[in-house]
NULUM-535603 format. One record per atom (N, C-alpha, C, O): x, y, z; residue in one letter. Coordinates in steps of 0.1 Angstrom, whole numbers, plus 5000, padded with zeros to 4 digits. Layout:
XYZA
...
# end
This chain:
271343922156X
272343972147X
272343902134X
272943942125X
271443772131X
271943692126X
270643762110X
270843772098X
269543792118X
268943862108X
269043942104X
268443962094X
270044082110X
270544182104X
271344132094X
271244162082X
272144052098X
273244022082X
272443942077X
273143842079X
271343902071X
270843832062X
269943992056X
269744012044X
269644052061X
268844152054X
269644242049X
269244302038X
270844272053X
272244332049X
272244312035X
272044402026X
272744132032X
273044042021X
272044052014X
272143992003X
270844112015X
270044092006X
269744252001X
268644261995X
270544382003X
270044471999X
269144562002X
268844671996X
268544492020X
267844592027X
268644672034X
269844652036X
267544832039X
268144942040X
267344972054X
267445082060X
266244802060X
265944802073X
267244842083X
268444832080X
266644902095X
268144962105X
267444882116X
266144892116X
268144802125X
267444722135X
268144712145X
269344682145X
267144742158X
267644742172X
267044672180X
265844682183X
268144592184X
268144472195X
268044522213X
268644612218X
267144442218X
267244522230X
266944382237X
266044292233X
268244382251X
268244272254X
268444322275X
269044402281X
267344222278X
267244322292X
267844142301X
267844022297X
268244182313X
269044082317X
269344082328X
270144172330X
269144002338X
269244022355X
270744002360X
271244022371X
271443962351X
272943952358X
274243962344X
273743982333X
275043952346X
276343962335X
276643832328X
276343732334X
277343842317X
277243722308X
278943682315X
279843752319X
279143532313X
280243482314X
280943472306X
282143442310X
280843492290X
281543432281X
281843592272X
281543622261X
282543662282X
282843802277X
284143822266X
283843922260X
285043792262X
285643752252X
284743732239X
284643822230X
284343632239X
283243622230X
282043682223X
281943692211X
281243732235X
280643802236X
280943992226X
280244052218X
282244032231X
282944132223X
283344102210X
283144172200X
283944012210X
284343942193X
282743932181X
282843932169X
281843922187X
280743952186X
280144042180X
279444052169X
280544112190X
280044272188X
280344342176X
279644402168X
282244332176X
282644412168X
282144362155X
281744442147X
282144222151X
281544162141X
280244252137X
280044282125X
279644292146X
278044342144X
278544482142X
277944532152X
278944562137X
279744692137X
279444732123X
279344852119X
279444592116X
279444592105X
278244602095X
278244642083X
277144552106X
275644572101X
274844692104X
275344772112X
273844722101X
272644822105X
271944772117X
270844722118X
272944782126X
272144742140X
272444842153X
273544892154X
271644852159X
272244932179X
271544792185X
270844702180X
272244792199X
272344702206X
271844762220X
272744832224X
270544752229X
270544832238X
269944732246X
268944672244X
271344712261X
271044692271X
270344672287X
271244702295X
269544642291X
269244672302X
269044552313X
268544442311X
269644612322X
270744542334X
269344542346X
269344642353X
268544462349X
267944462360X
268044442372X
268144322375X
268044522383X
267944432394X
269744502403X
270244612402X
269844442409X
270644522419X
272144412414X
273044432422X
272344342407X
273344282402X
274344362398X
274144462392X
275944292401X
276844392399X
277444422382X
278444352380X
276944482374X
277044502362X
278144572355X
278044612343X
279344582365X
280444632362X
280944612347X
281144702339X
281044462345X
281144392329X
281044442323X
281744492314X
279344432326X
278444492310X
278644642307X
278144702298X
279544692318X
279044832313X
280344862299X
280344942290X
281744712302X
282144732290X
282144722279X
283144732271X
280644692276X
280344632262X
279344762257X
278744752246X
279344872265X
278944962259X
279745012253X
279345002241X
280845072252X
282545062241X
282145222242X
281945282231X
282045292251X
282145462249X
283045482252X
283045602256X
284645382256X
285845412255X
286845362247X
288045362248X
285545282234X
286445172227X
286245072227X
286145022239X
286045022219X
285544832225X
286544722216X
286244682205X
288144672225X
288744602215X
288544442218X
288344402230X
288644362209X
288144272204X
289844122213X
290844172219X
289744012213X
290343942221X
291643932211X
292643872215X
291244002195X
292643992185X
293444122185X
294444142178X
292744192193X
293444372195X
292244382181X
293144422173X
291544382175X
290344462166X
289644562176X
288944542186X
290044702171X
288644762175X
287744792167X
287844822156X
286544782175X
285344822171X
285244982160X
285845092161X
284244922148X
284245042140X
283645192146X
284045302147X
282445112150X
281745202158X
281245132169X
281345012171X
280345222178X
279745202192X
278345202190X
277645302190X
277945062187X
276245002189X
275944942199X
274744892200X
276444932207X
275844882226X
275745032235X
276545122237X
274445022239X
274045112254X
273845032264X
272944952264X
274545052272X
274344972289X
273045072291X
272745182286X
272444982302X
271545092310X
271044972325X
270244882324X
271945012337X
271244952348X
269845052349X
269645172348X
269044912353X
267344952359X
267544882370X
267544762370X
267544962383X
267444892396X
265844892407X
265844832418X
# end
């Protein structure tokens, strides 16, 4: 994320997609979402993939296709995360 907002600040019109694949759910979910919506802000999609037979319930709410609000009540501008379990 950190290079999308530096390419942002500088006037690029780069669009960049993070894809982050991952055998189990993150603990620091709060955060994690405060995050996100932060990144809402840049030219980025965010696409997940959930390996393995782990219970990925979590993650599937950081895909935000019902909203994604933030631990300040912020919602999300838009929806840049795709869950996707690969079992």
């Amino acid at each position: 994320m950190r290079l999308s907002m530096v390419c942002k600040q500088k006037g690029s019109t780069v669009y960049q997609t993070l894809l982050i694949i991952t055998d189990g759910e993150i603990h620091d979910m709060d955060q994690t979402i405060d995050k996100l919506i932060q990144a809402t802000e840049l030219p980025l999609s965010i696409i997940i993939v959930g390996v393995g037979n782990a219970n990925f319930e979590n993650m599937s709410r950081l895909d935000g296709d019902n909203g994604l609000f933030g631990s300040n009540g912020v919602r999300a501008r838009r929806d840049i995360v795709q869950f996707v379990p690969f079992r």
